[in-house]
C-alpha atoms as one frame of an Amber mdcrd trajectory, in Angstrom:
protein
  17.577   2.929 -17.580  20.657   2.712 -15.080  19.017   6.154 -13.393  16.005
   4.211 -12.365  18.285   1.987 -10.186  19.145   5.318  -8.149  15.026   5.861
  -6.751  15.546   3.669  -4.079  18.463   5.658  -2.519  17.433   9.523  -0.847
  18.148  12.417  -2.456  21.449  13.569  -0.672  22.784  10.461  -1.529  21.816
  10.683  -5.559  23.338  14.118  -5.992  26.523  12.985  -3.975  27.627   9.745
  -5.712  24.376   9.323  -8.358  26.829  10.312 -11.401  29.882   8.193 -10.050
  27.418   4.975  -9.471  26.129   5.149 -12.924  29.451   5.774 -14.411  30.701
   2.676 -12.789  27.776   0.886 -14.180  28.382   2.186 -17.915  32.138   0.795
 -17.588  31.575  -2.687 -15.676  28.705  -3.169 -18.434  29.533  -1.151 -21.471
  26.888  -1.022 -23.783  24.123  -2.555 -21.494  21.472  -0.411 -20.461  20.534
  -2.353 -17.606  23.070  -4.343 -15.501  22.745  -8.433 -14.642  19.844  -8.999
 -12.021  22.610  -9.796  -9.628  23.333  -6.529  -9.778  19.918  -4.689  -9.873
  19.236  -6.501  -6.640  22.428  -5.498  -5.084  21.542  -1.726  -6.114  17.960
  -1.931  -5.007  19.144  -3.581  -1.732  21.512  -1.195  -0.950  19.359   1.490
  -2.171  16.278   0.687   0.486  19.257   0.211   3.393  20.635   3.793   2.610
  16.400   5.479   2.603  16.197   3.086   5.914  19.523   4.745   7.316  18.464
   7.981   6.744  14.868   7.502   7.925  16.511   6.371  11.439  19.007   9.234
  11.489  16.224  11.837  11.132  15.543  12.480  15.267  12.717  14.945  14.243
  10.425  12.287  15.487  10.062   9.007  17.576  10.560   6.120  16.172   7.000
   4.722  17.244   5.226   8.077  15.621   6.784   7.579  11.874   5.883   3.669
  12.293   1.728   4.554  13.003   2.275   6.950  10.059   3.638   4.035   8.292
   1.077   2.034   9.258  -1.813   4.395   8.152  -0.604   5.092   4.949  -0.324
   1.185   4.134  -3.845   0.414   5.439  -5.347   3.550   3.044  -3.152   2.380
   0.495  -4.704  -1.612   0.938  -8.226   0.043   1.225  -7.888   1.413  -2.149
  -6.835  -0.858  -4.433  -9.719  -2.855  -5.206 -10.976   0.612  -6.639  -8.168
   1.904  -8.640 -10.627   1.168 -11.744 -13.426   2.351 -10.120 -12.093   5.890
  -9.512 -10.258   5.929 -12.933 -13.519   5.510 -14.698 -15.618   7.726 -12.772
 -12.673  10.466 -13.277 -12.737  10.263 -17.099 -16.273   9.406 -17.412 -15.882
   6.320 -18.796 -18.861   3.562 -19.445 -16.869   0.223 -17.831 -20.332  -1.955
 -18.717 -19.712  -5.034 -17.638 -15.977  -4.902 -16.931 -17.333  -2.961 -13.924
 -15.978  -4.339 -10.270 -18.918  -6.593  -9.119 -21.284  -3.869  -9.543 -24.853
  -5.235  -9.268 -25.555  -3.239 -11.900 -23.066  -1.860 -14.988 -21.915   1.368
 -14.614 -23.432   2.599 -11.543 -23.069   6.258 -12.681 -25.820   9.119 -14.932
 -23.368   8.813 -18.192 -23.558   4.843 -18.333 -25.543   2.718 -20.780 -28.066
   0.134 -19.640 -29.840  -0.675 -16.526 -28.063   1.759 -14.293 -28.770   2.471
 -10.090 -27.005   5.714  -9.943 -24.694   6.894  -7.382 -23.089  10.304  -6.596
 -19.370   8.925  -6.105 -16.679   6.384  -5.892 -16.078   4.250  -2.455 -12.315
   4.180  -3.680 -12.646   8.065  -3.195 -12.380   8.091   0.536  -8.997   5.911
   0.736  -7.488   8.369  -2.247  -8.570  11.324  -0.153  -7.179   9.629   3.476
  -3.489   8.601   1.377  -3.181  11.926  -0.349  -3.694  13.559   3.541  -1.711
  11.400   4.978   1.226  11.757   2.567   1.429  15.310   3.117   1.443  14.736
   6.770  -2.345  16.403   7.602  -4.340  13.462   9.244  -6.887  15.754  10.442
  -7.666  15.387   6.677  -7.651  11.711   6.801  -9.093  11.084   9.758 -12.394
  11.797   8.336 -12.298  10.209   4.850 -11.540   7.219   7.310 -14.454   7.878
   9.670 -16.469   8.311   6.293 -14.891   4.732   5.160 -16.775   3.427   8.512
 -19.855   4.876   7.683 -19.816   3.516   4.439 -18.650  -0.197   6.121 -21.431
  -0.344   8.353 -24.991   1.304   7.097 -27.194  -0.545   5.699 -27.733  -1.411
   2.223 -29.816   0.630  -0.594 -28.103   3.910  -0.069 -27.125   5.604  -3.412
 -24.284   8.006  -2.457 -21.397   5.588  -2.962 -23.604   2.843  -4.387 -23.505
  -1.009  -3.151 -19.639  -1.146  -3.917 -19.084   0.826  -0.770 -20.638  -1.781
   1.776 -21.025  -5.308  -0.077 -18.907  -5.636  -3.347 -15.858  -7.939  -3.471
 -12.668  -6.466  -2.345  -9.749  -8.356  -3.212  -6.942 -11.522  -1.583  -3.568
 -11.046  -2.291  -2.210 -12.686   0.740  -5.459 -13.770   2.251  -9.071 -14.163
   2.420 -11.094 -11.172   0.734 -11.188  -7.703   2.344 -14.710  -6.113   1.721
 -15.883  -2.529   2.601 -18.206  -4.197   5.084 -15.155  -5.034   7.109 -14.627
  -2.324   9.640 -11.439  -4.344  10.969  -9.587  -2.425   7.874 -11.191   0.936
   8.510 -11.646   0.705  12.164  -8.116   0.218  12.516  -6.961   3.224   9.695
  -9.526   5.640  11.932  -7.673   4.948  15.132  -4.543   5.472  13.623  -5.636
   8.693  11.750  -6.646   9.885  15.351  -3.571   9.086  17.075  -1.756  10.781
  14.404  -3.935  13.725  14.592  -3.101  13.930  18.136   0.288  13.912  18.342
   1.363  17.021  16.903   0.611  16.582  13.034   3.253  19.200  12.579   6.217
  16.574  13.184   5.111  14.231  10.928   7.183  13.302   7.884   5.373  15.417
   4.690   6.188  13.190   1.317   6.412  14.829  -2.155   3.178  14.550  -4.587
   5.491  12.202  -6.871   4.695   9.399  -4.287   1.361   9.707  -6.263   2.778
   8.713  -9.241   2.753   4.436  -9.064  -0.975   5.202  -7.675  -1.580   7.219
 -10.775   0.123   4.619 -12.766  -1.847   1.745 -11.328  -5.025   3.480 -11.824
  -4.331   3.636 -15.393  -3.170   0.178 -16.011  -6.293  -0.677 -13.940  -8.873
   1.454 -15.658  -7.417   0.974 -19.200  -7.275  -2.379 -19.524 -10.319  -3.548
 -17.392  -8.289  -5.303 -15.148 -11.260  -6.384 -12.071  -9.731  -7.016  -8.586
 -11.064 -10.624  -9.136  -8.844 -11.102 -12.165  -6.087 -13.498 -11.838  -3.393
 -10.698 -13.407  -4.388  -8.772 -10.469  -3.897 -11.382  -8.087  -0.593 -12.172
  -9.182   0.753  -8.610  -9.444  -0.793  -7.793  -6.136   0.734 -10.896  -4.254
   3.962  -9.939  -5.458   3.515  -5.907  -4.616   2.801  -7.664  -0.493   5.752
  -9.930  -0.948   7.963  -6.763  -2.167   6.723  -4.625   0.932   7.612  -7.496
   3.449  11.194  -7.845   1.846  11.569  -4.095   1.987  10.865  -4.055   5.768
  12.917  -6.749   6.460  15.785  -5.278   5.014  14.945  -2.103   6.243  14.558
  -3.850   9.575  18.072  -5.763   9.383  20.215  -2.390   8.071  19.065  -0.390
  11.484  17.848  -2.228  13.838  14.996   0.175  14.342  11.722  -1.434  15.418
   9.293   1.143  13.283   8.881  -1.383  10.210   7.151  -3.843  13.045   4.362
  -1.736  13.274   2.977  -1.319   9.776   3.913  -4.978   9.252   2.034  -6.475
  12.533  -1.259  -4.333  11.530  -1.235  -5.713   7.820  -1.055  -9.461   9.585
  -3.726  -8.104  11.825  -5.877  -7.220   9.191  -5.057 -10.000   6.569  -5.191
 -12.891   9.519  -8.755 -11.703  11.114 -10.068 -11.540   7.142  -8.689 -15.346
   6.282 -10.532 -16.094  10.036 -13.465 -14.754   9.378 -13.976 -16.216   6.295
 -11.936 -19.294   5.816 -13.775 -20.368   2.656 -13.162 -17.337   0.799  -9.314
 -18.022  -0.596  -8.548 -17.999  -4.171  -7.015 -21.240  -3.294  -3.596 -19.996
  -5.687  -1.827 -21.298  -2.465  -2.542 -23.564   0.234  -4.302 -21.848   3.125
  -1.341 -22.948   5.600   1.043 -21.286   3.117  -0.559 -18.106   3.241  -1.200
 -18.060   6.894   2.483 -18.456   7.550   3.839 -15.659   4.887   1.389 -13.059
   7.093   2.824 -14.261  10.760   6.334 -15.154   9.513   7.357 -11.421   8.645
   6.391 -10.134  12.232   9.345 -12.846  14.263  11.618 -12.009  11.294  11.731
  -8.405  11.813  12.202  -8.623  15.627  14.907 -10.851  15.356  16.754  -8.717
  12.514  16.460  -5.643  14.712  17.556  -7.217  17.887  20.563  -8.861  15.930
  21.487  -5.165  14.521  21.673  -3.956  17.680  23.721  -6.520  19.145  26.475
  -5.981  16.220  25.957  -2.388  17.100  26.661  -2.420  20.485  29.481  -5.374
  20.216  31.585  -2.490  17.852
């Protein structure tokens, strides 16, 4: 279990001093598999500071490039999420019925029992598609599974090809208001970053290994097997702590190099959350007070400047 501890830290660094780190553990805890949570958070910390570190030191790009990057593959990743069942079922063929995602009708698909409107594919297929393209660093890929996630967004309704779900159905609130397919804010925003990225010479952007894939894979799973809705309150919880994670992540990442990338990513999530919990202010799960969740969106963005600017005051007073 120790090993696990070593994924936040890059590669060079694991086959350096991975063995003498987990030998360290194994005699300051002998007999433990997994070290005091004091610990695992100094590991993890220290393990997102030495990615960060090595993200900044990489000069194969600018710094403003890898944060749009960043920034697209957040937004494809937030688009997809209130379809990680979705896609799971339609992969395996399997009947949801009524644990189906605010489907109008169950199923939605030719193998499905009962009153059925059939459609040809997923919604959630389109975000896959854009994150899979944009994690190998091809957004001419991506960009249009995005422009296809704006289609979807804003034709009208009684189309069959990705079924209701596509335009109307519920997406989900995490940190804020619903985010439904009929909101081109979160599209319109992934397409104009897909293009800029397709722009600027997609051969310098950073390509990321399939195994990325593998929490998506994972949550797709937990999503699909157990029937967990985006509308469940286990999936509110687990996803309000996922955003929390992120934020902590940047701001870390954000204090250890004083690079100003981590901004970007994080000021187009508030973007998107904020206009969401504007545009419909009625539509909170109420799990926190509306003020509460307005301020964990904006909070993040004067955090991060003010960590970066305080880096590189330390850096340029030594």
């Amino acid at each position: 279990m120790n090993r696990l501890l070593l994924a936040p830290y890059p590669e060079p660094y694991r086959s350096r001093q991975g063995e003498e780190v987990l030998a360290c553990l194994s005699e300051a805890y002998p007999g433990r598999s997994w070290p005091p949570p004091r610990e695992v958070t100094a590991l993890v910390r220290a393990g997102v500071q030495a990615r960060a570190r090595a993200v900044v030191d990489d000069t194969a790009r600018p710094w403003w490039l890898d944060g749009i990057h960043l920034t697209a593959l957040a937004l494809a990743a937030l688009a997809l999420v209130p379809y990680l069942q979705d896609v799971w079922h339609w992969a395996l063929h399997i009947d949801p019925g009524q644990h189906a995602i605010a489907f109008r009708f169950a199923g939605w698909y030719p193998w499905a029992e009962g009153p059925t409107q059939i459609r040809l594919l997923p919604y959630g297929l389109l975000p896959l598609g854009c994150l899979i393209a944009l994690l190998r660093g091809r957004p001419w890929f991506a960009l249009p599974a995005a422009a296809a996630m704006m289609w979807a967004g804003a034709t009208s309704h009684g189309r069959t090809f990705f079924g209701d779900e596509g335009k109307a159905g519920l997406g989900y609130y995490g940190l804020g208001a619903p985010i439904t397919a009929r909101d081109l804010v979160l599209s319109g925003t992934l397409c104009a970053a897909c293009a800029v990225l397709a722009l600027c010479r997609p051969s310098r952007l950073r390509r990321r290994s399939y195994r990325w894939l593998a929490p998506v894979v994972l949550a797709m799973f937990v999503a699909g097997g157990l029937h967990i809705i985006s509308v469940s309150p286990t999936f509110q919880r687990g996803l309000f702590v996922l955003e929390v994670v992120a934020l902590i992540a940047a701001w870390v990442a954000t204090a250890a190099t004083g690079d100003h990338r981590w901004l970007i990513p994080v000021a187009a999530f508030a973007i998107v959350r904020t206009q969401a919990i504007v545009v419909r202010p009625d539509a909170f799960m109420q799990s926190f007070p509306d003020l509460v969740v307005l301020i964990l969106l904006i909070a993040p963005l004067p955090a991060l400047a003010i960590a970066a600017q305080r880096r590189q005051g330390r850096a340029l007073a030594e």
